[in-house]
MARDO-320417 format. One record per residue (C-alpha): residue number from 1; residue in three letters; z negated, x, y. Coordinates in pm, whole numbers, always signed. Each point is the difference from the previous one (the first is absolute). Layout:
+-----+---------+--------+--------+--------+
| num | residuo |     up |   east |  north |
+-----+---------+--------+--------+--------+
| NUM |     ala |      Z |      X |      Y |
...
+-----+---------+--------+--------+--------+
This chain:
+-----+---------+--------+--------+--------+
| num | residuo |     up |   east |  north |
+-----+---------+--------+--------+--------+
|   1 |     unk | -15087 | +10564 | +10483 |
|   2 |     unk |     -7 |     +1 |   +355 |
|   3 |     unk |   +300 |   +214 |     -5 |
|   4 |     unk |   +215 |   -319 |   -161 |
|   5 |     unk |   -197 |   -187 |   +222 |
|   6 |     unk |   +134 |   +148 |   +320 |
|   7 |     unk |   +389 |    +67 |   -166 |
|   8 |     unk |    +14 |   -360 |    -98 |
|   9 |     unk |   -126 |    -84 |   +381 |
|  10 |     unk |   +287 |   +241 |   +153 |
|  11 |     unk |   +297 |   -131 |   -199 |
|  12 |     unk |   -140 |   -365 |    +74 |
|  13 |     unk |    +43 |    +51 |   +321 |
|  14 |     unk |   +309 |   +219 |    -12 |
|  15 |     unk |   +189 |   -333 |   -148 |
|  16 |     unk |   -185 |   -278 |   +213 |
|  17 |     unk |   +133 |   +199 |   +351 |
|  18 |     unk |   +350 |    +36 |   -152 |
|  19 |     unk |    +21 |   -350 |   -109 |
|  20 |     unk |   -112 |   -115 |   +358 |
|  21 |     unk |   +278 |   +199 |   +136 |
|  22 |     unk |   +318 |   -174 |   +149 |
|  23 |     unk |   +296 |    +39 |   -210 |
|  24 |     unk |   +256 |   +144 |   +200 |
|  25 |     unk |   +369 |    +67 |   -101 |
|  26 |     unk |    -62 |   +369 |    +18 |
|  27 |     unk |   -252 |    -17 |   -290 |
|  28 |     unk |   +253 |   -315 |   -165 |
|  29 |     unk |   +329 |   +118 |    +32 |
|  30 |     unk |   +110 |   -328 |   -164 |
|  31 |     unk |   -129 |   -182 |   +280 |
|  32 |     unk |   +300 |   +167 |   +190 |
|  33 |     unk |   +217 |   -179 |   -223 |
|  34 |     unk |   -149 |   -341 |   +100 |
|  35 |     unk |    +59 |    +50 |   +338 |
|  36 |     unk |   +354 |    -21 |    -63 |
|  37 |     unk |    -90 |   -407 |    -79 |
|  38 |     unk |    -68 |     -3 |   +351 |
|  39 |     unk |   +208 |   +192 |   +216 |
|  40 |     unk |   +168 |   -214 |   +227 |
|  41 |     unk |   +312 |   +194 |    -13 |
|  42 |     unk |   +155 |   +201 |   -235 |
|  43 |     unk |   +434 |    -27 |    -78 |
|  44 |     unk |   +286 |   -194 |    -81 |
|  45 |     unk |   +133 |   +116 |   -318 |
|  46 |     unk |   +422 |    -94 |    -16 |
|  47 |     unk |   +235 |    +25 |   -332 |
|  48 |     unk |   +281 |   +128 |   +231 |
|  49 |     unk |   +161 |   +314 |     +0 |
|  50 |     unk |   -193 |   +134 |   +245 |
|  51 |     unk |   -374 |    -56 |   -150 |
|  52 |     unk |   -180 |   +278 |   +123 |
|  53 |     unk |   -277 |   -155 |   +124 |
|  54 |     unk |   -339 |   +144 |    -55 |
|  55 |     unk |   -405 |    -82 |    +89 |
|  56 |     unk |    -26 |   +361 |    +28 |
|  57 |     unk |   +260 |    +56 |   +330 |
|  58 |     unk |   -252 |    -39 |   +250 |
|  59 |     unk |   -276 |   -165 |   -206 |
|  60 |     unk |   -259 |   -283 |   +145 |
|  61 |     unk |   -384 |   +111 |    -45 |
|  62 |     unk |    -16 |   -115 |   -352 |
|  63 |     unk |   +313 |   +202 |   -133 |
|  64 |     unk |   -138 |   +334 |   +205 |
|  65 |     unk |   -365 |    -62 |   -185 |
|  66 |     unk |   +156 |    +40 |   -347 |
|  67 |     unk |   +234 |   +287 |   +124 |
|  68 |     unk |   -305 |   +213 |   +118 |
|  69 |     unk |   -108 |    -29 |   -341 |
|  70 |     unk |   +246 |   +266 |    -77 |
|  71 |     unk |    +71 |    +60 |   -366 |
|  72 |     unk |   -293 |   -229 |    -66 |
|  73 |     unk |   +169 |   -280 |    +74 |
|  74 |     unk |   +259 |    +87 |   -291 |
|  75 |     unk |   -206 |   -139 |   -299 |
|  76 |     unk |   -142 |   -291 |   +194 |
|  77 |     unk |   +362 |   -119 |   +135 |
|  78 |     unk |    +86 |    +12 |   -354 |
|  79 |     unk |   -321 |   -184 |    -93 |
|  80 |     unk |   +136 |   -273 |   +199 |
|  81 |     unk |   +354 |    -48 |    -80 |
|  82 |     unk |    -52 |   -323 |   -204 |
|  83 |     unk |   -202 |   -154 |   +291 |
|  84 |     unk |   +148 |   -345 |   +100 |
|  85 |     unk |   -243 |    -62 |   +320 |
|  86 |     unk |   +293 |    -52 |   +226 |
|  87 |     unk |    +29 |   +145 |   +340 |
|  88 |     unk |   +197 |    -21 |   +380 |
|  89 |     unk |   +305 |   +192 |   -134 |
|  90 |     unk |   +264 |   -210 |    -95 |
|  91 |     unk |   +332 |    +48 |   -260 |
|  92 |     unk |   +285 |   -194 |   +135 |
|  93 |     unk |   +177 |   -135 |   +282 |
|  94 |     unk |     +0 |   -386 |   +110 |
|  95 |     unk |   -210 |   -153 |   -315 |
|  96 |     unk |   -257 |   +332 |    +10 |
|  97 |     unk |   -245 |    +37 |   -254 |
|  98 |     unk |   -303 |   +151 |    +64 |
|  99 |     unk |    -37 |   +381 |   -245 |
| 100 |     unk |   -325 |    +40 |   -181 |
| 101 |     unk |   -227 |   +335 |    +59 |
| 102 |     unk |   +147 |   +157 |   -353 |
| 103 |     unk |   +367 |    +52 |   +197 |
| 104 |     unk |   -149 |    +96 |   +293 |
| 105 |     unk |   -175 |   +272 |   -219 |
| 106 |     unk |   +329 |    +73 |   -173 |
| 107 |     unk |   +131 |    +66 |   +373 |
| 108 |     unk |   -254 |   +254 |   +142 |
| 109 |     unk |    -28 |   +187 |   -355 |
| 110 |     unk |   +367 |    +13 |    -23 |
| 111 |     unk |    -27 |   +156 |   +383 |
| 112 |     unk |   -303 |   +239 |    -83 |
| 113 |     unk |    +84 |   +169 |   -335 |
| 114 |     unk |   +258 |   +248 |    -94 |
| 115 |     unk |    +94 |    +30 |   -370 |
| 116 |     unk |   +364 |   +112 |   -145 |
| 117 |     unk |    -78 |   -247 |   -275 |
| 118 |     unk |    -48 |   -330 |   +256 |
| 119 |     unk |   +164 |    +73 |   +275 |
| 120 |     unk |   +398 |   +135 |    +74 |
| 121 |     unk |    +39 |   +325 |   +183 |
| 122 |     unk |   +218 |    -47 |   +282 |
| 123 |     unk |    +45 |   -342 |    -18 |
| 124 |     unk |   +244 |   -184 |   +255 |
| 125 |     unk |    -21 |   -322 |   -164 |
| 126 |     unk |    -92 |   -291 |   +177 |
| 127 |     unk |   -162 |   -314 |    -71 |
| 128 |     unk |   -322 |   -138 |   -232 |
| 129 |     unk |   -127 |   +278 |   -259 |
| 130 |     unk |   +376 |   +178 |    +49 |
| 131 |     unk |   -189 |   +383 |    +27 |
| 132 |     unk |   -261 |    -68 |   -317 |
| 133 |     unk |   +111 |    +25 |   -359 |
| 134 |     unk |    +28 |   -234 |   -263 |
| 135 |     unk |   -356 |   -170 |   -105 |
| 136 |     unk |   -205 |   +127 |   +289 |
| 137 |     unk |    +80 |   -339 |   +243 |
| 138 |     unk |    +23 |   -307 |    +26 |
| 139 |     unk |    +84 |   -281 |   +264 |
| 140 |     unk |   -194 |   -210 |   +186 |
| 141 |     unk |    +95 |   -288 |   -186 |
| 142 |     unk |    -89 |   +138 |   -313 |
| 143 |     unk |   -279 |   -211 |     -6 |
| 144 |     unk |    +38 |   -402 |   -105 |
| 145 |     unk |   -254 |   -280 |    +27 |
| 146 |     unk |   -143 |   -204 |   -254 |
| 147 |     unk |   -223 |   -293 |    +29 |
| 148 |     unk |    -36 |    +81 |   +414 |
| 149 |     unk |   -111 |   +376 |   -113 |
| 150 |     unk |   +209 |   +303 |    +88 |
| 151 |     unk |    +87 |   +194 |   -289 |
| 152 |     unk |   +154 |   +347 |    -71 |
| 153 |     unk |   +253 |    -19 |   -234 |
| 154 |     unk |    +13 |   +244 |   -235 |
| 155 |     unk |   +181 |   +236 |   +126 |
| 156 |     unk |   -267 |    +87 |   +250 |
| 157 |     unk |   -233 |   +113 |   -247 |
| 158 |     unk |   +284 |   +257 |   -136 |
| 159 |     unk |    +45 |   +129 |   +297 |
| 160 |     unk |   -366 |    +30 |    +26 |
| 161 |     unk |    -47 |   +143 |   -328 |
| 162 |     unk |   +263 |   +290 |   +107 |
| 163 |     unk |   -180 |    +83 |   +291 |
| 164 |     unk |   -319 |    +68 |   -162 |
| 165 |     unk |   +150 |   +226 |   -222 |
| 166 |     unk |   +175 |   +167 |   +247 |
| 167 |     unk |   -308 |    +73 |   +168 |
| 168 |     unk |   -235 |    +88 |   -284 |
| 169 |     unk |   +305 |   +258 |   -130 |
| 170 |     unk |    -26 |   +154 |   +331 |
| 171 |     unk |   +327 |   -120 |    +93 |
| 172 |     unk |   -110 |   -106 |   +354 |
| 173 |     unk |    -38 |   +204 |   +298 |
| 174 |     unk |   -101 |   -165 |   +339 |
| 175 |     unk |   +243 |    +53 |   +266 |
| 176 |     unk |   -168 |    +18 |   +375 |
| 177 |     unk |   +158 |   -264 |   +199 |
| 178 |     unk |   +175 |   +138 |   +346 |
+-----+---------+--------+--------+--------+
């Protein structure tokens, strides 16, 4: 008896000193994800010919937290890529609009994955998605809003859907970043 006694005492306080601990993004790699919310600064997305832009060329604090993840932050950018919170990067020129955290997402797991399947070998292309295969991207309008509420249209979830798969096949390989 005292035996249960003192193991029902330990794992008591086992759980009360890690519930009084600070949740830091390290432990809650999502919380890296809301940081993007936040960040001041992130990039102007354009529809031109030359759309190359990226958050990952020389990334603000936020962007480098997810990228030290490493191939952890695969399934949790992927997690997110229906997430309308919008954020400082922008699609557009003159009348910007302002690109929720599931593009941004799209954008540094685009830049931090290599698959034969998702991404073109080689690729010279230029411009939005123009180096990613058919269903694995969308745009950073692809999202519409209804009754004041940003909402990704279908097409997101697709996308989403594929990228999932991708990854639980083992089609996914995290590429280090130079």
């Amino acid at each position: 008896m005292k035996f249960i006694a003192v193991l029902v005492l330990l794992i008591v306080t086992t759980f009360s000193a890690q519930a009084g601990s600070p949740k830091t993004s390290s432990t809650f790699p999502s919380r890296r994800i809301d940081t993007l919310v936040s960040a001041p600064h992130l990039v102007v997305y354009s529809d031109d010919g030359a759309a190359d832009a990226t958050v990952v060329n020389n990334p603000v604090a936020e962007v480098r937290s997810i990228l030290q993840l490493g191939a952890k932050a695969i399934p949790l950018l992927i997690a997110h890529l229906g997430d309308t919170r919008l954020t400082a990067a922008t699609f557009g020129r003159g009348q910007a609009q302002r690109v929720p955290v599931g593009y941004v997402c799209l954008d540094i797991l685009s830049n931090i994955i290599w698959s034969k399947r998702i991404l073109v070998a080689d690729c010279s292309d230029d411009g939005l998605g123009a180096c990613v295969r058919d269903g694995y991207y969308f745009r950073p309008d692809a999202y519409l809003r209804k009754s004041g509420k940003l909402v990704p249209q279908s097409q997101v979830f697709r996308v989403q859907a594929k990228w999932k798969r991708a990854y639980r096949n083992g089609y996914i390989k995290y590429k280090h970043l130079e």
